[in-house]
N, C-alpha and C positions, 0 to 999 in steps of 0.2 A: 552428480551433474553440476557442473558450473555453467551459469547465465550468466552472455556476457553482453548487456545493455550500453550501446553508444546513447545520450541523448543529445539534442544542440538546440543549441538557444542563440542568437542574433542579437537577442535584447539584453542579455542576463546572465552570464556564467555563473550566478548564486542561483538561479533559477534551474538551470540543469542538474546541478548540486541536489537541489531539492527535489528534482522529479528521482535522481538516482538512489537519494534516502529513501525515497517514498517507494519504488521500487525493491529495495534492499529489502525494507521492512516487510512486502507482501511476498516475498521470498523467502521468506526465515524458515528453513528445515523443522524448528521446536514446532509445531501445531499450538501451542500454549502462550508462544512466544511471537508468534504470526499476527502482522496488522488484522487481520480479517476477524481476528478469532478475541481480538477484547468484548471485555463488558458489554461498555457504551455501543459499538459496531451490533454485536450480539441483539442486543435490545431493537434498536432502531429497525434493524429486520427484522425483528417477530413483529413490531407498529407498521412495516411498510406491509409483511406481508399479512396482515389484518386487513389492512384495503382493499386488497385484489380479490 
């Protein structure tokens, strides 16, 4: 499956750039390789869900 994400930005064509990076990355096919699935990310949800 291919996603295919327009974003627009008024203020900032570097700025939609970076929503589209930031996209790409939570995208990533690898499960290993996926924004979601780092260390730090990892971490920080097991501290947020300690709160709830």
């Amino acid at each position: 499956m291919i996603a295919s994400i327009t974003v627009s930005s008024s203020s900032s064509p570097f700025g939609s750039l970076q929503a589209k990076d930031f996209i790409r990355e939570l995208l990533v096919k690898e499960t290993e390789n996926r924004l979601g699935q780092r260390k730090v990310l990892q971490r920080l949800n097991d501290i947020n869900s300690l709160k709830d």
